[in-house]
GUKOLLO-576817 format. One record per residue (C-alpha): residue number from 0; residue in one letter; z, y, x. Coordinates in steps of 0.05 Angstrom, whole numbers. Example, Ala and Ser with C-alpha at 12.3 -4.5 7.8 and 13.67 -1.06 7.14 Angstrom:
<nodes>
0,a,156,-90,246
1,s,143,-21,273
</nodes>
This chain:
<nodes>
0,x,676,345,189
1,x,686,270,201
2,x,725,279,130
3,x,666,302,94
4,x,615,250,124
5,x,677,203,107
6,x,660,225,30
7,x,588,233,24
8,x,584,158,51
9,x,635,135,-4
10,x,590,171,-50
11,x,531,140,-32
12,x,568,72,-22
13,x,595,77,-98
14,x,524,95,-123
15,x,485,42,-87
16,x,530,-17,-100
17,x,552,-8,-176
18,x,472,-13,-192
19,x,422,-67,-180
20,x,364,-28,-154
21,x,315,-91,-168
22,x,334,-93,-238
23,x,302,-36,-254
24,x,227,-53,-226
25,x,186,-82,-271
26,x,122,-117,-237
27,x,90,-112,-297
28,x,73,-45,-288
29,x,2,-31,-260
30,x,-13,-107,-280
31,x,-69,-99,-329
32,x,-133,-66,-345
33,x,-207,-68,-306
34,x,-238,-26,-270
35,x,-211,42,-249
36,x,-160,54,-294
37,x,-130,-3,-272
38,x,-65,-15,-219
39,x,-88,-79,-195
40,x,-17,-100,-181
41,x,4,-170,-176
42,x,77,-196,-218
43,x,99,-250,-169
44,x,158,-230,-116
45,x,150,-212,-42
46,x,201,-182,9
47,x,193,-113,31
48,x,134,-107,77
49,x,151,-196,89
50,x,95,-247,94
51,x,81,-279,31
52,x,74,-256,-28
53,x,76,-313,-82
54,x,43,-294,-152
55,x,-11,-315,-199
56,x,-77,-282,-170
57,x,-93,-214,-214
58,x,-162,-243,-203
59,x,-147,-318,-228
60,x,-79,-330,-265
61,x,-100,-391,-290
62,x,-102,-428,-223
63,x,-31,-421,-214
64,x,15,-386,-164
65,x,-21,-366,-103
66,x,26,-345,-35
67,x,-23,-289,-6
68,x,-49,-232,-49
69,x,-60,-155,-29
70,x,-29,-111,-78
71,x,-60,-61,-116
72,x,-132,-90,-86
73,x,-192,-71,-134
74,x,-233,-127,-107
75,x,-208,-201,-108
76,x,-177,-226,-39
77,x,-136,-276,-7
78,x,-108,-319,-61
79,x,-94,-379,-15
80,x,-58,-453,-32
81,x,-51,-448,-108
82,x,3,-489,-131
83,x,-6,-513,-212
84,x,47,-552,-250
85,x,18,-603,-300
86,x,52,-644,-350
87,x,33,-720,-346
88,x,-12,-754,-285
89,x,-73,-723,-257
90,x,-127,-766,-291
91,x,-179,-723,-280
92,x,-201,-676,-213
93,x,-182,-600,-216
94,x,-244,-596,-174
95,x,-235,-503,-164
96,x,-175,-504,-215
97,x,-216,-463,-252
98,x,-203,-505,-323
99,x,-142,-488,-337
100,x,-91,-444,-376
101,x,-56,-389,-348
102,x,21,-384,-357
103,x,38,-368,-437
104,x,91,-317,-426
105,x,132,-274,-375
106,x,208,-277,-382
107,x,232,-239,-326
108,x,192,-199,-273
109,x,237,-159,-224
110,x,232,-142,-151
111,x,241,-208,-112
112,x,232,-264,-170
113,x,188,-280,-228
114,x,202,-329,-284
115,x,145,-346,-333
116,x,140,-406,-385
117,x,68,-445,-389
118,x,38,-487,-450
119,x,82,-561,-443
120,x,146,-529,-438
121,x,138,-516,-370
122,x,185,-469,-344
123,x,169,-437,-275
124,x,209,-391,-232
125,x,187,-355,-163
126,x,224,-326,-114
127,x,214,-317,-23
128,x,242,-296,38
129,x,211,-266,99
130,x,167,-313,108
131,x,166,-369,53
132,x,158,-372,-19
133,x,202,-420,-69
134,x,183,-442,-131
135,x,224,-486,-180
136,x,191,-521,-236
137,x,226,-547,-295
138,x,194,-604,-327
139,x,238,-612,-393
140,x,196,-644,-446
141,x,156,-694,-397
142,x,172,-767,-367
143,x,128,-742,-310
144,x,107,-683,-280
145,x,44,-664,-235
146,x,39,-613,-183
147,x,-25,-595,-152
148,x,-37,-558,-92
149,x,-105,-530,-78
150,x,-125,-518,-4
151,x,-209,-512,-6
152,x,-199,-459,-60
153,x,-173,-386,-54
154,x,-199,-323,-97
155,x,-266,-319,-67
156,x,-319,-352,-93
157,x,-323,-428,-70
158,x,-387,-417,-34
159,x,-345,-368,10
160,x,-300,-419,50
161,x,-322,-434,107
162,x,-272,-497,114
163,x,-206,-525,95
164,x,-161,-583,110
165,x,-97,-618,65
166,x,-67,-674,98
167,x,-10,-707,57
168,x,50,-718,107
169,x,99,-759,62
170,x,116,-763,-6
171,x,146,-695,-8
172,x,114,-656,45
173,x,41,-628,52
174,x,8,-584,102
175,x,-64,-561,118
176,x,-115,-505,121
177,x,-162,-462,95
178,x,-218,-411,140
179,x,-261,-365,95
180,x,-262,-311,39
181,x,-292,-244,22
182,x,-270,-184,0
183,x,-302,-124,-28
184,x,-370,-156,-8
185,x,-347,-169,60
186,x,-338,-239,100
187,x,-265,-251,114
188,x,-269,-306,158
189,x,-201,-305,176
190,x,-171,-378,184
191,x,-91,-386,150
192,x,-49,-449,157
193,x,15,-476,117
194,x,68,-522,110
195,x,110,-543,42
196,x,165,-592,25
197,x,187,-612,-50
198,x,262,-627,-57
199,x,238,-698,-92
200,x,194,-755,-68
201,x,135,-757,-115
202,x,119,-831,-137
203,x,49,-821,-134
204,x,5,-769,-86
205,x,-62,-763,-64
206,x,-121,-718,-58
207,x,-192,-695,-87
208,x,-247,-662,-75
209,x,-302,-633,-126
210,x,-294,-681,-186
211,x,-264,-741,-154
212,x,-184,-757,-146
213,x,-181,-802,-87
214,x,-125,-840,-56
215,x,-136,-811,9
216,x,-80,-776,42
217,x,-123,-724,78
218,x,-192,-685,53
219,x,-233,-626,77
220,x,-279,-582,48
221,x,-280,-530,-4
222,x,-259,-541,-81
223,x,-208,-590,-55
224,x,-131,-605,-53
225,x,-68,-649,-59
226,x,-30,-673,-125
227,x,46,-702,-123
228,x,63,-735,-194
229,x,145,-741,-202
230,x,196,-777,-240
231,x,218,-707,-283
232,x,249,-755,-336
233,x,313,-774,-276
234,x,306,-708,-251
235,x,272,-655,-290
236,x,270,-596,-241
237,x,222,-600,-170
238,x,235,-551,-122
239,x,176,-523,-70
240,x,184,-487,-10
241,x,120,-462,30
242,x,106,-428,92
243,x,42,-398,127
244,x,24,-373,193
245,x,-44,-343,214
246,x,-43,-381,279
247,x,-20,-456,265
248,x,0,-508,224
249,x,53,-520,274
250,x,71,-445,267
251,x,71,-457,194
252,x,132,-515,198
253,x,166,-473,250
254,x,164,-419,196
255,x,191,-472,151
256,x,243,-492,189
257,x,266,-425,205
258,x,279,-403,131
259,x,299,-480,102
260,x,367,-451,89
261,x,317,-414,28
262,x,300,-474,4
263,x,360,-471,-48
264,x,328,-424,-107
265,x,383,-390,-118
266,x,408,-367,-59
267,x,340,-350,-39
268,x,341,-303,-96
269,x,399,-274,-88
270,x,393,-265,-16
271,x,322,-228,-22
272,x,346,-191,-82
273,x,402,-157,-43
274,x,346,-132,15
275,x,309,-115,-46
276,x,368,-63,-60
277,x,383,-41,9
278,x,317,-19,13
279,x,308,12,-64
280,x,368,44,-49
281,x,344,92,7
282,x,328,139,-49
283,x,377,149,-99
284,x,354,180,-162
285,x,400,215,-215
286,x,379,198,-292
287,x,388,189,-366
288,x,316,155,-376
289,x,320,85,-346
290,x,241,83,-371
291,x,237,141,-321
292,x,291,101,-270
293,x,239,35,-275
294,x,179,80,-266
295,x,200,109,-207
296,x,236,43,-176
297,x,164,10,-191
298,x,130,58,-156
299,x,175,57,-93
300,x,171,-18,-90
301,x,104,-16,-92
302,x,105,21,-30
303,x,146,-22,4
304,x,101,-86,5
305,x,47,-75,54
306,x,29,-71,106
307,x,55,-137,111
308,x,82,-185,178
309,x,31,-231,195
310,x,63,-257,265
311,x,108,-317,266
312,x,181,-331,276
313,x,167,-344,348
314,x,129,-273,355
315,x,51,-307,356
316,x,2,-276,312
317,x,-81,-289,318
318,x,-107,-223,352
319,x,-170,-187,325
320,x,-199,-227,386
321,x,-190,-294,353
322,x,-148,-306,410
323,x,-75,-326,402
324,x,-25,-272,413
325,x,47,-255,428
326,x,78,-190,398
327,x,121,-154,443
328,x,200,-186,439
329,x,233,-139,381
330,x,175,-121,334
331,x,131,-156,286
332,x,56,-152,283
333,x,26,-126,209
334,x,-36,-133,175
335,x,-66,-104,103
336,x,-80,-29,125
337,x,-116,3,66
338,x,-120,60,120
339,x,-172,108,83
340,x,-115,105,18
341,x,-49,90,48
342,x,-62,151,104
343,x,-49,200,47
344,x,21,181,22
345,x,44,114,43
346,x,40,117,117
347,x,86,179,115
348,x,136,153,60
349,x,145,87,107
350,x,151,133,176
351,x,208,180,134
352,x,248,116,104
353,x,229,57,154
354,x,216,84,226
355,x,222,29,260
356,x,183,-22,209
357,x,133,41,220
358,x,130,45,295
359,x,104,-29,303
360,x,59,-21,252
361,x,28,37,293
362,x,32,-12,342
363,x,3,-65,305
364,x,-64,-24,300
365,x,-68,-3,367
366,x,-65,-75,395
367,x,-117,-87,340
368,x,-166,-29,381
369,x,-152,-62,433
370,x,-167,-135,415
371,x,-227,-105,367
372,x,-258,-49,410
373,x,-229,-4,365
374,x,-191,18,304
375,x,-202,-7,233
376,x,-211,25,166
377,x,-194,-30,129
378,x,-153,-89,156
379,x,-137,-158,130
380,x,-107,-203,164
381,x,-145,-205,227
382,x,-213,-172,205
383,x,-240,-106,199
384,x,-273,-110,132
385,x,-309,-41,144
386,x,-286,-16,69
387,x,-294,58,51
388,x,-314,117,94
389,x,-288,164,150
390,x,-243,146,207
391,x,-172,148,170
392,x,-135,112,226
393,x,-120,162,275
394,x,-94,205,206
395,x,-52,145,185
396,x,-22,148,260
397,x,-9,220,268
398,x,23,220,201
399,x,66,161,224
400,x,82,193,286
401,x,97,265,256
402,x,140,234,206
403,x,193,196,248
404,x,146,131,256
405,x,141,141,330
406,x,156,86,378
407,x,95,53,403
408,x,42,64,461
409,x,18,137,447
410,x,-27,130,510
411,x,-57,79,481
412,x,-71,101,414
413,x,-95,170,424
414,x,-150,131,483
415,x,-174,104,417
416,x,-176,163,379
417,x,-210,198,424
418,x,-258,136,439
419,x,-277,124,364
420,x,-285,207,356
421,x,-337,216,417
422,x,-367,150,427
423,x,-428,140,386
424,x,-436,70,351
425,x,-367,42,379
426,x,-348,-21,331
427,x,-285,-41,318
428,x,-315,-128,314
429,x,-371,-121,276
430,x,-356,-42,239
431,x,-390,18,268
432,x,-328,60,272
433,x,-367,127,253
434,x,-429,120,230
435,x,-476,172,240
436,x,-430,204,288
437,x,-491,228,334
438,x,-511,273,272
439,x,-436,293,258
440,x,-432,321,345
441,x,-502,350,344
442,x,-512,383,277
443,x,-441,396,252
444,x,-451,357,192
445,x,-462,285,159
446,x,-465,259,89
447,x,-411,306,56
448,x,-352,265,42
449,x,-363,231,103
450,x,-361,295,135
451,x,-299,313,116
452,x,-259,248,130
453,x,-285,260,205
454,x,-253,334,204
455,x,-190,312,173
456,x,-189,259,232
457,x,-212,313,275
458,x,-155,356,250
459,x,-100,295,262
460,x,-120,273,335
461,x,-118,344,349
462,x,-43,345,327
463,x,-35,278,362
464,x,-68,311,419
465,x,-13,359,424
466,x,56,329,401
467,x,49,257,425
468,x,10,267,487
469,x,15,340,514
470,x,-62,354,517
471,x,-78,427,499
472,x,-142,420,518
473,x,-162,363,474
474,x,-122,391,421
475,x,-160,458,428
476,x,-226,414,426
477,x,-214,369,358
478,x,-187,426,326
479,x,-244,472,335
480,x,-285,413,316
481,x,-244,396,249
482,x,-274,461,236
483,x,-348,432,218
484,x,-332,429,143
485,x,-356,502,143
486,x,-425,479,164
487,x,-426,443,91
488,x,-409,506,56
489,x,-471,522,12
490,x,-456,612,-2
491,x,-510,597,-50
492,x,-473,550,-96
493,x,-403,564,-69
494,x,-396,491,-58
495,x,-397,438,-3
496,x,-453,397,3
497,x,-498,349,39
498,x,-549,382,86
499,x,-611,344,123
500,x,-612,339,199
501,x,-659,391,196
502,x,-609,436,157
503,x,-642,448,90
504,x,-589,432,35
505,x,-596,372,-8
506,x,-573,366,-79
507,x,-507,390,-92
508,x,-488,323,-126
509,x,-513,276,-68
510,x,-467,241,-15
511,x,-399,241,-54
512,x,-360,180,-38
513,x,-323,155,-102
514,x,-324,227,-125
515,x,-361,289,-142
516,x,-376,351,-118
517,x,-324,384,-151
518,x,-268,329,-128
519,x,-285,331,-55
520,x,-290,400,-54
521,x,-215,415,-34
522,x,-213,363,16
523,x,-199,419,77
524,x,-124,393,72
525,x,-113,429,146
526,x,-147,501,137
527,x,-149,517,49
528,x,-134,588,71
529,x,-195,596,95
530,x,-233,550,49
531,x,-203,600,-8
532,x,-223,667,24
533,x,-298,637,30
534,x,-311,624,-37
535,x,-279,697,-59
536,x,-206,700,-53
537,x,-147,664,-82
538,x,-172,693,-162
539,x,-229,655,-152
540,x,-201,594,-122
541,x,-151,599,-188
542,x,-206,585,-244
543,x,-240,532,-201
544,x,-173,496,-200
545,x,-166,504,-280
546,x,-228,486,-287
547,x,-226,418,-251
548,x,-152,405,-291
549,x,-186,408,-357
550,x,-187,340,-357
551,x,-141,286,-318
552,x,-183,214,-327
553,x,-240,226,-291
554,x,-285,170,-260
555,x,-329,162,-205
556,x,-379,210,-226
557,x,-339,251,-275
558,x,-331,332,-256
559,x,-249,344,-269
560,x,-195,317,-225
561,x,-187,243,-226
562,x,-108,218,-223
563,x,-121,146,-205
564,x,-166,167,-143
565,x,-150,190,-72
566,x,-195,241,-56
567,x,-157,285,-109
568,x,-93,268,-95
569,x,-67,329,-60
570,x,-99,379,-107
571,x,-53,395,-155
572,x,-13,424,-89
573,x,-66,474,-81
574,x,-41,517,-130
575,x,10,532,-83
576,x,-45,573,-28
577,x,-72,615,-89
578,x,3,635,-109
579,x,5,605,-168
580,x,68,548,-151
581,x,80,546,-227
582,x,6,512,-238
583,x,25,466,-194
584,x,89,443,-226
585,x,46,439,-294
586,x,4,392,-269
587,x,43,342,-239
588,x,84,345,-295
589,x,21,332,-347
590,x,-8,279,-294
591,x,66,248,-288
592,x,76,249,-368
593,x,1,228,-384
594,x,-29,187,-331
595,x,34,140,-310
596,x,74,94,-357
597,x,129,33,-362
598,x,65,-5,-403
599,x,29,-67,-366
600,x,-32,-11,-359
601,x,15,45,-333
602,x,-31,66,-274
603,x,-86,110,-278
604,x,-121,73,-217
605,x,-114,27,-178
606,x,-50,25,-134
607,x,-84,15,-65
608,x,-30,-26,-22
609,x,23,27,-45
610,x,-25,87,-40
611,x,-4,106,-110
612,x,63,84,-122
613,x,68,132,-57
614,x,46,187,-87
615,x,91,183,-145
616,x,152,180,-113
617,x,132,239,-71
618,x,114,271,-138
619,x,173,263,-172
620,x,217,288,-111
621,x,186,350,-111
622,x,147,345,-43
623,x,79,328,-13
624,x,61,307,55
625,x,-10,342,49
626,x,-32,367,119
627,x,-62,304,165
628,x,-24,305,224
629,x,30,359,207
630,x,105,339,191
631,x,115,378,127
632,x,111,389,50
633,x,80,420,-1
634,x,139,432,-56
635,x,135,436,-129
636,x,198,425,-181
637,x,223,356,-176
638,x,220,305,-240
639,x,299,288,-233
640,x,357,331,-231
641,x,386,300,-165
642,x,360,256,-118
643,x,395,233,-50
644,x,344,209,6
645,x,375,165,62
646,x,328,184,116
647,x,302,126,174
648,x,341,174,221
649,x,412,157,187
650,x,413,231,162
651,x,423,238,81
652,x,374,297,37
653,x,400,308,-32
654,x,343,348,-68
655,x,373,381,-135
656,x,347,435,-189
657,x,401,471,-225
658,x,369,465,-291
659,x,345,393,-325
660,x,293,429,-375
661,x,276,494,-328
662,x,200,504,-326
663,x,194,556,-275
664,x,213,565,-202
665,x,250,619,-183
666,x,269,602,-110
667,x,282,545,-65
668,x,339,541,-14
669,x,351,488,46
670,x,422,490,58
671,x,442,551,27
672,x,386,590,59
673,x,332,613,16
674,x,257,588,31
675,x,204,641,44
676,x,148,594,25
677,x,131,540,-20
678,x,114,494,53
679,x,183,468,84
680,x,172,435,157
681,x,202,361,172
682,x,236,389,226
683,x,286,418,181
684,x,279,366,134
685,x,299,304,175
686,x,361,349,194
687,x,393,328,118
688,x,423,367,69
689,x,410,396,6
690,x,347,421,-12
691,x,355,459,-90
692,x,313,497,-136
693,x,335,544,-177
694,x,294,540,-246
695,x,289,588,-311
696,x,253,565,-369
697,x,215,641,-367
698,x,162,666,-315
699,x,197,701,-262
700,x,172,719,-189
701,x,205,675,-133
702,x,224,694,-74
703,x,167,670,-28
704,x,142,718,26
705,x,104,665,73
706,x,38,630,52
707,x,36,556,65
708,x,11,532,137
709,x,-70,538,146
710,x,-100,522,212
711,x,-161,565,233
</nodes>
């Protein structure tokens, strides 16, 4: 035995240091486009799930190279201390740094560093660690060389900062403020300090504000900054180090001063590029296609940058209270939970890879219910924004938890999943957690997609209920209540829809959350059994599936399935309760080939904080975590031929398929045993092993004697 674990660990040894894992993501991908059909995903580096992330905005490149930006964001956000390089003196304010020229041309864009080339021959390259960014800029066709920092300007609109603060601490340091922002129509008045050295004394520095330079060493106020002119003809390269902290500009230095060994580019690089492969290499993926290797790569990396530490080196972080905190010795504290979209795929791919980095972000929220009077849908940095519908946190939590992410205060959170479920008009800060909740207890039913968030929840804090906690009684009660989606079931139509207080039904179009009918329709992830014998049987259930697959691009307000959007996500799995697993291997495989690219516009939607990248992954492995609350997986055929998972628990999973071009699934086996159903458990999953389909490239009938799991 030792012998053999001897071998598979040389195996996976051999495999994850001949390759450079970051070499194969391109941050490019996802990068371009508007709208929908658009990832939203910023090119700059970051460290997995670290602080900064430093990166010309998606929302204004032309500003320069911000050090806070959510990725895969539809709505512009953070974008804080822009840092421009110039050639010449400043001779005339950059007032919002709104008029000028974003960089010419990306050279390199892997995970961990960026190097781009601007209009004077100015070469720029990016790289961070945990919690700084480094930027070296390479003057090499000018005498002198300006860089401007702007702290009264972020991606919001001016009018949206509250404050800010630069104060210019020598000729090669700078430090300062900025309070204020929006995001998605929200106020994000969350206040974010830093501090940044140059390896060069400038020979000039000073400050504006609007449209006048000054002298001044300090200024306040919004559309405002620092400049630092050098001497690039004696020494033609400037190197930049900044840190933040959410607390304190003496946090900020202590940041600094904690990661100055960074401040040489290189080894910075190098240093974040090797975590960069420690943690790409947790899946190993066997492949002739290296566009398919830097898809997939992409896509996990994606879903390793958020949620993202927001506490300092000395453990303080800025509660939900505004009240300076201290996180428990031996975790970090996170922020940027894009709950309602990361509950579906992220949340479980970071529990089943990262446990640990999982279990203090579960903490991380509950101390934010604590501090906030409940729990968020939509965090940034310390705010609840309010964004979306539904309560998604308590799913994103159970997931976590079922999934290996399960080391925090369980008391804790299930008080405040039971608190936000029963308590009507609870806020978490200024967010009703569910609105209309008084109509949801009473009458069964709410606005429709609303509706069924709240029994998804339902369903998880009834699982939560019972595994983390031990209450059968509660579990008993929120899973007779995650039932209520029957109360929108129109036998008229055969649809789900909206129904007054009074019970009359509305329109069969009205109440859809960034979806239609059609899309939401499926969303009973917990009981599709039963959804499928309502509407007339698993026949039935068949042509309403083709029907909404006619099409893959839909919109908001389109009727077929919509790749780049959440609520549709798990549907293609659904071909799996009507017996019909070789429809669902068709459809990823179409949605795989014609929704997802290498190109700069490779996403059908936008990436959501990892939401998507997620689901990919998951895709192309062959399973799907599609039950809220429940540690398991919907299968279908993988994308690769071999693939080698190094689960959180230490444990290795090498799924296979024994034929590269096979179509059709005969059977699955876990270990040499066959599979009765297409729905495999975590339980036996987190054991390791080999999971392997067997594949023909004609229809045969496989082996499955089991339906997947519905809860009634």
């Amino acid at each position: 035995m030792k012998a053999k674990i001897f071998v598979v660990h040389l195996f996976i040894f051999s495999l994850t240091f001949s390759q450079q894992y970051y070499n194969y993501v391109d941050t490019k991908i996802g990068s371009k486009g508007s709208g929908l059909a658009c990832g939203y995903n910023f090119i700059g580096p970051t460290y997995p799930f670290g602080m900064v992330q430093f990166t010309p905005s998606f929302f204004s490149p032309n500003r320069g190279f911000v050090i806070t930006q959510l990725n895969g964001a539809g709505c512009s956000n953070m974008g804080n201390f822009p840092i421009l390089p110039i050639s010449g003196k400043l001779n005339v304010s950059p007032n919002d740094m709104n008029g000028y020229e974003k960089y010419e041309k990306i050279k390199n864009s892997t995970a961990g560093y960026l190097s781009l080339s601007m209009k004077d021959s100015i070469d720029v390259d990016l790289t961070v660690s945990k919690r700084s960014g480094v930027a070296r800029f390479n003057f090499s066709e000018s005498a002198l060389g300006t860089l401007i920092v702007g702290s009264g300007i972020n991606s919001s609109e001016s009018t949206k900062i509250r404050n800010s603060y630069i104060k210019i601490t020598s000729p090669r340091s700078v430090e300062g403020y900025t309070q204020g922002g929006d995001f998605c129509g929200t106020e994000t008045n969350y206040k974010i300090f830093f501090a940044a050295e140059f390896s060069n004394d400038a020979i000039e520095c000073g400050t504006w504000k609007d449209k006048k330079i000054s002298q001044k060493k300090l200024m306040n106020g919004k559309n405002s900054g620092a400049y630092f002119t050098f001497n690039t003809a004696i020494d033609n390269e400037i190197t930049y180090q900044i840190s933040i902290s959410f607390v304190s500009i003496e946090n900020a230095k202590e940041n600094l001063k904690s990661e100055r060994q960074f401040a040489d580019f290189d080894f910075c690089k190098k240093e974040t590029q090797k975590i960069w492969d420690k943690n790409l290499s947790k899946i190993i993926i066997k492949s002739d296609s290296k566009d398919k290797l830097t898809q997939f790569y992409t896509h996990l990396y994606h879903s390793m940058i958020h949620p993202n530490i927001v506490s300092d080196i000395n453990g303080e972080y800025m509660g939900a209270d505004f009240i300076k905190k201290r996180v428990e010795k031996g975790r970090d504290h996170y922020s940027s939970f894009s709950v309602w979209d990361t509950y579906r795929t992220q949340g479980q791919l970071v529990a089943i890879l990262f446990p640990k980095e999982s279990s203090d972000m579960m903490e991380s929220l509950v101390n934010f219910a604590k501090e906030a009077g409940g729990y968020g849908r939509w965090i940034l940095a310390n705010i609840e924004t309010g964004i979306m519908q539904g309560d998604p946190t308590p799913i994103l939590i159970s997931n976590s938890y079922a999934f290996g992410g399960d080391n925090f205060d369980v008391e804790s959170a299930y008080e405040f999943m039971k608190k936000g479920a029963l308590q009507l008009r609870l806020r978490s800060q200024k967010q009703e957690i569910r609105p209309y909740l008084n109509e949801y207890i009473n009458d069964g039913h709410t606005f429709a997609s609303m509706a069924l968030e709240y029994c998804s929840s339902d369903f998880a804090i009834a699982q939560f209920a019972k595994h983390a906690i031990s209450n059968n009684k509660d579990y008993l009660f929120f899973k007779k209540r995650s039932q209520n989606w029957k109360n929108l079931y129109n036998p008229k139509t055969k649809w789900l829809n909206s129904r007054y207080p009074n019970g009359i039904w509305k329109n069969k179009t009205h109440d859809w959350r960034e979806g239609t009918y059609k899309n939401y329709f499926w969303m009973v992830p917990h009981n599709l059994s039963t959804l499928i014998d309502t509407i007339g049987g698993k026949e039935f259930a068949e042509k309403r599936l083709d029907s909404l697959f006619t099409r893959l691009d839909a919109d908001y307000h389109q009727d077929w399935f919509a790749a780049g959007n959440e609520p549709d996500f798990q549907v293609p799995w659904i071909y799996n309760w009507v017996e019909k697993e070789q429809k669902t291997n068709d459809v990823i495989s179409r949605i795989i080939d014609e929704m997802y690219s290498s190109e700069e516009d490779g996403l059908p939607g936008n990436d959501d904080l990892g939401t998507m990248g997620a689901w990919y992954v998951f895709a192309s492995l062959g399973i799907y975590p599609l039950i809220p609350g429940v540690g398991g997986f919907s299968t279908n055929i993988p994308q690769f031929v071999e693939s080698k998972i190094i689960l959180g628990n230490g444990n290795i999973l090498s799924i296979s398929k024994d034929d590269a071009n096979g179509k059709f699934l005969n059977k699955m086996e876990l270990n040499k045993v066959p599979l009765e159903s297409s729905w495999v458990s975590w339980s036996k999953i987190k054991l390791g092993g080999e999971m392997k389909f067997f594949t023909s490239n004609s229809i045969r009938k496989n082996n499955f004697t089991k339906e997947p799991p519905s809860f009634k």
